[in-house]
Backbone bond lengths (Angstrom), bond angles and torsions (degrees), N, CA, C in turn:
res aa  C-N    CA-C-N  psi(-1)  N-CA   C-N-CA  omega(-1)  CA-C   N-CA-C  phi
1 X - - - 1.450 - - 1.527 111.24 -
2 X 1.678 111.95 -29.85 1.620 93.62 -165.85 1.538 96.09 -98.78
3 X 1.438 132.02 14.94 1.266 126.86 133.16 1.374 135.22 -47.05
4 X 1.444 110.48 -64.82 1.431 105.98 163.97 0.989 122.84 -63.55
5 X 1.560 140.32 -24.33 1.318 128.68 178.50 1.703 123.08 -88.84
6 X 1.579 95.03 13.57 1.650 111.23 179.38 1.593 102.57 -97.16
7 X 1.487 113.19 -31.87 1.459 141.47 -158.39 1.634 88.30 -90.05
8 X 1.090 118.78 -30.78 1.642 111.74 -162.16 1.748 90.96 -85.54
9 X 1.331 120.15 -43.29 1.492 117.51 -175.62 1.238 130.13 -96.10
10 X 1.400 105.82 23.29 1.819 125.03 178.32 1.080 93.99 -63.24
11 X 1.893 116.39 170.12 1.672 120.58 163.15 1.539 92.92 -84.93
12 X 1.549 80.86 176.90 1.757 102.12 -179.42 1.511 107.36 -75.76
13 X 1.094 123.94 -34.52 1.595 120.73 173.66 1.553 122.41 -58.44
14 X 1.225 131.24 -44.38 1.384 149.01 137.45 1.558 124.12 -17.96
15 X 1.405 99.30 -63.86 1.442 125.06 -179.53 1.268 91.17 -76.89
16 X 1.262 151.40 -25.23 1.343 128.03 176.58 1.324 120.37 -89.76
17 X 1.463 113.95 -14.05 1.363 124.13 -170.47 1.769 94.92 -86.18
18 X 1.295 105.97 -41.37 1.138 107.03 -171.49 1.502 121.87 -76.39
19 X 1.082 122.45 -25.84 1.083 130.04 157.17 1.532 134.50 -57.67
20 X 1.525 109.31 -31.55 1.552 129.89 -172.07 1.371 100.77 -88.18
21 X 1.814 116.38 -35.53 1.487 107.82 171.33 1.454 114.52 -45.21
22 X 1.384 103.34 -66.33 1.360 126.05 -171.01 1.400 126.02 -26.87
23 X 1.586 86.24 -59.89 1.751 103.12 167.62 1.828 127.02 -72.32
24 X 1.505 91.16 -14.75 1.677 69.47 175.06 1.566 94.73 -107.50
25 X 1.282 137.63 -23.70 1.333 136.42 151.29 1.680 108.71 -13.42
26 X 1.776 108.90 -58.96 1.740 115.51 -176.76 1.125 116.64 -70.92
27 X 1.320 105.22 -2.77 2.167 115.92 -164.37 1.497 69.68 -96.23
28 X 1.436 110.97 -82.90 1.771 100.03 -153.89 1.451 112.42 -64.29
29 X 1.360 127.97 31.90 1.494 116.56 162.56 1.531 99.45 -112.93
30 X 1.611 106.97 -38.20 1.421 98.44 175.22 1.850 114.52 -56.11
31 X 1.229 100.92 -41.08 1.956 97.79 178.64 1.263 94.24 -55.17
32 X 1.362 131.75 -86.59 1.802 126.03 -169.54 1.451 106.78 -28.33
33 X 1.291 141.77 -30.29 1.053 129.87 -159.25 1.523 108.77 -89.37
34 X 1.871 111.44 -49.22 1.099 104.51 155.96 1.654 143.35 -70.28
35 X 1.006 118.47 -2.02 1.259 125.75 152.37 1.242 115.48 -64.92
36 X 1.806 128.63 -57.65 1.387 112.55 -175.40 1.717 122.90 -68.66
37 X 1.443 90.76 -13.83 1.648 87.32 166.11 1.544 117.83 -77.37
38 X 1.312 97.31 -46.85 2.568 96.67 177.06 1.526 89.20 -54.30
39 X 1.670 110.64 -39.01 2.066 76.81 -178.82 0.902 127.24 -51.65
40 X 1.753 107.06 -49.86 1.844 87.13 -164.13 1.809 106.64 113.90
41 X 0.962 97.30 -166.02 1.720 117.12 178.15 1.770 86.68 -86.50
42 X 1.449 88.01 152.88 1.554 112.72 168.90 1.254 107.08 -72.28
43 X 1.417 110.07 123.15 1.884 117.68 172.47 1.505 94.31 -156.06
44 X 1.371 97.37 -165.91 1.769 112.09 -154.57 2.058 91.27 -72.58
45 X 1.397 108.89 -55.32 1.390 113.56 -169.44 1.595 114.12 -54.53
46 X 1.638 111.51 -50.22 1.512 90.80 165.65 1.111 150.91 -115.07
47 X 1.516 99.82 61.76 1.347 127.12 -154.11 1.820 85.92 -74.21
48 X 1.588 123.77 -44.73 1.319 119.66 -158.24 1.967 102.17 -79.60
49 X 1.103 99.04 -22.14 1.897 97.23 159.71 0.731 136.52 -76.88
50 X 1.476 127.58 0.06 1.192 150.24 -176.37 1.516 107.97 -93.98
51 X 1.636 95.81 -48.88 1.381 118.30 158.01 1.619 148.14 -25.24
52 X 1.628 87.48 -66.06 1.448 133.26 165.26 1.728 106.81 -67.06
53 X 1.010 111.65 -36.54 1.628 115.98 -178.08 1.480 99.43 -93.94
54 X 1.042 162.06 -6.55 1.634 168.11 103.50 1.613 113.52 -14.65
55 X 0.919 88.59 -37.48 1.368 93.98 -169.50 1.865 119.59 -86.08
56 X 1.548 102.24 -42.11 1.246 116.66 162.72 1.123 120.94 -64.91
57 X 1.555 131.04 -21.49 1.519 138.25 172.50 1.184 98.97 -66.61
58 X 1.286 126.04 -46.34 1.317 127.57 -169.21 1.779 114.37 -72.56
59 X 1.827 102.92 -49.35 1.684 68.86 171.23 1.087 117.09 -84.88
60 X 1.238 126.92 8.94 1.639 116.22 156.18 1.509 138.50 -40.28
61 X 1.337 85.45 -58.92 1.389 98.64 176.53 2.182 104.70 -81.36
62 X 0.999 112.92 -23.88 1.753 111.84 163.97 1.627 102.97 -44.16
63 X 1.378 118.62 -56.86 1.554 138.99 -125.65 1.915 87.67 -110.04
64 X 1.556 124.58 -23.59 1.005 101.98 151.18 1.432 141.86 -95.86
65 X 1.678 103.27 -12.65 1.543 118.31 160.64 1.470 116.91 -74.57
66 X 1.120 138.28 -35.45 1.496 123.23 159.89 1.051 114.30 -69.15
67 X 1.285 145.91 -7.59 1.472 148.26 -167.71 1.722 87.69 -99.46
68 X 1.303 134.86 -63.85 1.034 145.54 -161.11 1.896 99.96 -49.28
69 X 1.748 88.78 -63.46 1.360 99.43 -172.91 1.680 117.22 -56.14
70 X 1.565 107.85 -50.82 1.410 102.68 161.58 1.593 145.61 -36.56
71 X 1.155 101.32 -70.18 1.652 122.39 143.99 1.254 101.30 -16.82
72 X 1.104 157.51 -71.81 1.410 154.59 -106.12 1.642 109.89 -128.00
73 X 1.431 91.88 -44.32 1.962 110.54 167.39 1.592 90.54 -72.59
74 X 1.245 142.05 -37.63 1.758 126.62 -158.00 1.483 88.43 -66.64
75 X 1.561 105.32 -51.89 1.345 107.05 -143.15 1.703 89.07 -65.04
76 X 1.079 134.59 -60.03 1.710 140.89 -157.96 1.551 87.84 -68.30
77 X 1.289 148.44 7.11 1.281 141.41 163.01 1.236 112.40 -86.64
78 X 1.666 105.03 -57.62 1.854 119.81 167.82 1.325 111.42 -47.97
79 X 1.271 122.11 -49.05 1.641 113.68 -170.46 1.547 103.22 -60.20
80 X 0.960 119.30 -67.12 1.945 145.14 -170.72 1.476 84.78 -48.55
């Protein structure tokens, strides 16, 4: 609970950063996701979609830890 009620009294600059991570964080999991499905089963040909979908997990998770981390420094900048 005292998550959301920390989340409810963020600034709007914060809350926007944090929010925009989020969402493109869900864009690039949804792309990895549809890619490993057009792959298919693991074989020699889509070995590089497999690839390509590795890679997007990763800046996923980049794009929600700087988003996270950002967010969090704005806000402790705004208060101060």
């Amino acid at each position: 609970m005292r998550f959301f009620q920390r989340l409810a009294s963020m600034h709007p600059i914060p809350r926007y950063v944090l929010t925009r991570c989020v969402l493109l964080t869900c864009a690039l999991l949804a792309s990895a996701l549809v890619l490993l499905v057009w792959a298919g089963g693991y074989t020699y040909e889509t070995v590089l979609l497999y690839d390509y979908a590795e890679h997007l997990q990763t800046m996923a998770l980049i794009v929600l830890g700087t988003g996270l981390i950002g967010a969090v420094l704005l806000e402790d900048v705004l208060i101060r």
